[in-house]
Short mmCIF file of the C-alpha atoms (twelve columns), coordinates in Angstrom:
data_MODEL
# 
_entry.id   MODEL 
# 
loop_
_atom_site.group_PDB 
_atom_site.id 
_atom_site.type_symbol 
_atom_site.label_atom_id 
_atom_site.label_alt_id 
_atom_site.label_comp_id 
_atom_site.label_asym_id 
_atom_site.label_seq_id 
_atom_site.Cartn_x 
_atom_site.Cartn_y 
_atom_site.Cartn_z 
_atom_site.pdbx_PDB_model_num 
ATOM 1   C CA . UNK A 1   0.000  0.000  0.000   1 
ATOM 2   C CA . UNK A 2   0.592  3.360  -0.697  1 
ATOM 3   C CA . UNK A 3   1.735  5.824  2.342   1 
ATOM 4   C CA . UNK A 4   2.322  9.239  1.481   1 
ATOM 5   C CA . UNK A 5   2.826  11.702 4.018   1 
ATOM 6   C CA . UNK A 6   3.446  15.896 3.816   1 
ATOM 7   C CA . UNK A 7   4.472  18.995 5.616   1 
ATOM 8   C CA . UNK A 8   5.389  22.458 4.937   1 
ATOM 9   C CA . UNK A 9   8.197  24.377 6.877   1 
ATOM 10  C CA . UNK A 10  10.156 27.671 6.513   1 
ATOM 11  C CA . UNK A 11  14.136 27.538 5.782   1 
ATOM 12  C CA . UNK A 12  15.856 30.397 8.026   1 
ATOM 13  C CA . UNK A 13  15.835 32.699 4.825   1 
ATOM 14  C CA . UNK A 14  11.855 31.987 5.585   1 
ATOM 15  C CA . UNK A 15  11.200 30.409 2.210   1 
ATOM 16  C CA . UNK A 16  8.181  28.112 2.288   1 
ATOM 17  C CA . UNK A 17  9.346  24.415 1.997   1 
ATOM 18  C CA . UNK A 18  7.068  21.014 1.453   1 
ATOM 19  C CA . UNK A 19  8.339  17.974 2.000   1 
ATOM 20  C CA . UNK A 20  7.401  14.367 1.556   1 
ATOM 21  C CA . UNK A 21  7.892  11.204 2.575   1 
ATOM 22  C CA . UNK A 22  6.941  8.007  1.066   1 
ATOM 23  C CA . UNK A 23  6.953  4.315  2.105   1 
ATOM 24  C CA . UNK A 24  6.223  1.987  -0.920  1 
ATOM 25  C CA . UNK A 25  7.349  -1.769 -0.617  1 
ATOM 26  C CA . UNK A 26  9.047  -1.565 3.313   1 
ATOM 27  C CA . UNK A 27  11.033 1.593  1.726   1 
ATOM 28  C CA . UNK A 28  11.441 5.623  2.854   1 
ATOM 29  C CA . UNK A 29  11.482 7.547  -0.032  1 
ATOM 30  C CA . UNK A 30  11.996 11.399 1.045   1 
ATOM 31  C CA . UNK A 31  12.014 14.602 -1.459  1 
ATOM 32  C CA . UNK A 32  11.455 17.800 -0.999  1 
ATOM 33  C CA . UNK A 33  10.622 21.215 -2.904  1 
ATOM 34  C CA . UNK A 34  11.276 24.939 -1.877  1 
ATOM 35  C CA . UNK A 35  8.396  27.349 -3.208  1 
ATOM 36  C CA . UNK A 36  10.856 28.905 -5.567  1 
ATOM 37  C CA . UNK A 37  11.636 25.616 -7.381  1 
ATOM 38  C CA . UNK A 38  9.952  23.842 -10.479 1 
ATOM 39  C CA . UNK A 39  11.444 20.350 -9.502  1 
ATOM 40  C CA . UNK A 40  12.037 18.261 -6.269  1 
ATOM 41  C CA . UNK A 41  14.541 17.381 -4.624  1 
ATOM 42  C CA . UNK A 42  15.113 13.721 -3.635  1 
ATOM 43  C CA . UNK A 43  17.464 12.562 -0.886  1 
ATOM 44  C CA . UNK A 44  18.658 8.893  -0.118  1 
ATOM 45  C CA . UNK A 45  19.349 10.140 3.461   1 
ATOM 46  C CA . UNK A 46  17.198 12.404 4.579   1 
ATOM 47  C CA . UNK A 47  18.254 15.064 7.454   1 
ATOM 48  C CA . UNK A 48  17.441 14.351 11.356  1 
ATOM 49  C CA . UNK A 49  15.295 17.294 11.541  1 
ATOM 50  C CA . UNK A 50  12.843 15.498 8.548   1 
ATOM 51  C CA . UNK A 51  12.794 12.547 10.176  1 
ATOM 52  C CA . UNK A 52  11.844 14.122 13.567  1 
ATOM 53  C CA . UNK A 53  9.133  15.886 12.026  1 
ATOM 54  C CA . UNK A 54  8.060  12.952 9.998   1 
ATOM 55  C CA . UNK A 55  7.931  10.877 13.028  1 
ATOM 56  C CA . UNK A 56  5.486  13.168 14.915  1 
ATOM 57  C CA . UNK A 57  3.315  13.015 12.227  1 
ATOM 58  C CA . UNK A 58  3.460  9.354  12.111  1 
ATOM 59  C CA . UNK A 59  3.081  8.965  15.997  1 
ATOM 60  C CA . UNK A 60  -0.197 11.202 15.469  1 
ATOM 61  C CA . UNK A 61  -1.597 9.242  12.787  1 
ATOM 62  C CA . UNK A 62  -1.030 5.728  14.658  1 
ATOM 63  C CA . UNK A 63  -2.635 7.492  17.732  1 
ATOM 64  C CA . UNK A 64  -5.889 8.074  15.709  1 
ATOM 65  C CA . UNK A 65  -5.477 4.316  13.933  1 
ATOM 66  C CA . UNK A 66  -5.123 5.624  10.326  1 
ATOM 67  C CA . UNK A 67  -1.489 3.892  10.227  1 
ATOM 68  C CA . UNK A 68  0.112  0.575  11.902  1 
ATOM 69  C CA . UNK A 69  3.001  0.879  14.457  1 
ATOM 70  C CA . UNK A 70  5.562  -0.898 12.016  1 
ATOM 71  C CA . UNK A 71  5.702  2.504  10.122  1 
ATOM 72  C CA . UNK A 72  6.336  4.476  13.381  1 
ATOM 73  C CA . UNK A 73  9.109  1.572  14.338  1 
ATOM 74  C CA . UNK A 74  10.788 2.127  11.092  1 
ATOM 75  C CA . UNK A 75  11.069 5.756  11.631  1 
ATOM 76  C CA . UNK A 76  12.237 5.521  15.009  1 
ATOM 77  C CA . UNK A 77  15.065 3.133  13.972  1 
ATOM 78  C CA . UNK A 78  16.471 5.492  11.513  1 
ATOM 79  C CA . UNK A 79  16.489 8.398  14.109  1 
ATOM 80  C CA . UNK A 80  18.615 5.503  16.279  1 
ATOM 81  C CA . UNK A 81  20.758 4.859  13.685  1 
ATOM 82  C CA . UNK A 82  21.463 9.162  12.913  1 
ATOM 83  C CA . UNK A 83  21.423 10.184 16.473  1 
ATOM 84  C CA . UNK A 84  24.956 9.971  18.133  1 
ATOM 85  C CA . UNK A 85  25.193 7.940  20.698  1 
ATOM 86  C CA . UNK A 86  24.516 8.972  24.391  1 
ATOM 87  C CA . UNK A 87  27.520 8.357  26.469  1 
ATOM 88  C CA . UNK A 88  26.862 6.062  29.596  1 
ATOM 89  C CA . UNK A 89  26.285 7.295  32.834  1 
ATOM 90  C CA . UNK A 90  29.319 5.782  35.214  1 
ATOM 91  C CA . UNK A 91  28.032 3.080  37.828  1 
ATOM 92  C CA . UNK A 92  26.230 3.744  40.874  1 
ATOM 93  C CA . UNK A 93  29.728 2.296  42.585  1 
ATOM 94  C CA . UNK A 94  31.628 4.887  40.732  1 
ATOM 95  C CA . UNK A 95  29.183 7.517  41.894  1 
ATOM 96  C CA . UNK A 96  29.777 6.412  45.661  1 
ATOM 97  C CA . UNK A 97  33.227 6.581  45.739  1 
ATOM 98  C CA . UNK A 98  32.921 10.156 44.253  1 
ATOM 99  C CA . UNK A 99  30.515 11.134 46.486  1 
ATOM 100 C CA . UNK A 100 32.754 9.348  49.891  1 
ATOM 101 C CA . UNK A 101 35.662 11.582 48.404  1 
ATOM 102 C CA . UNK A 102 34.065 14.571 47.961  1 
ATOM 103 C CA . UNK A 103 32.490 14.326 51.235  1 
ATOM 104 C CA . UNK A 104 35.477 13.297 53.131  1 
ATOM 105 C CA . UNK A 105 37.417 16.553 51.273  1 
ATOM 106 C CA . UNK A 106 34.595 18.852 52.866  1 
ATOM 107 C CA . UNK A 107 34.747 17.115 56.066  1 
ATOM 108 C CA . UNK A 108 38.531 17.584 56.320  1 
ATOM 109 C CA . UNK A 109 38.515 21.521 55.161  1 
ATOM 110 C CA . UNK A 110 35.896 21.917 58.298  1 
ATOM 111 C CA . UNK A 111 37.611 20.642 60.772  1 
# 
């Protein structure tokens, strides 16, 4: 099936710009088309910002049932795959031995 989905933001110049995004056969397709030009622009990766945008639009649509949640998984693993990834947060362990140092510094300037 078919699964065509469009929205309309401003570049910083403030230049209307549509976009679409397409899934035909398990496959994004994403182009998009400034006011100014006669032809669009298709892109075989598209930014982070379209995909954010496209996946609020998606999450709305599944929300109201007009679209299953494999098209809203999809999305979301191509965000995972852009997004950097998020450093780990040390261990709780680590975190106590900082905080017994820290506290036995203070406890040591105030006596």
């Amino acid at each position: 099936m078919r699964n065509v989905h469009v929205w309309k933001t401003r570049t910083e110049e403030g230049e209307k710009r549509e976009v679409r995004a397409e899934r035909f056969g398990g496959k994004w397709r994403f182009q998009s088309k400034l006011k100014s030009e006669e032809r669009w622009t298709y892109y075989d990766v598209p930014s982070l910002e379209d995909l954010d945008e496209l996946r609020d639009i998606l999450w709305r649509k599944y929300q109201r049932k007009r679209l299953p949640h494999d098209d809203v998984a999809s999305i979301d693993a191509m965000i995972a795959q852009m997004r950097p990834a998020v450093p780990q947060m040390p261990d709780s362990s680590e975190d106590d031995s900082v905080a017994r140092a820290l506290r036995g510094a203070r406890q040591s300037n105030i006596s």
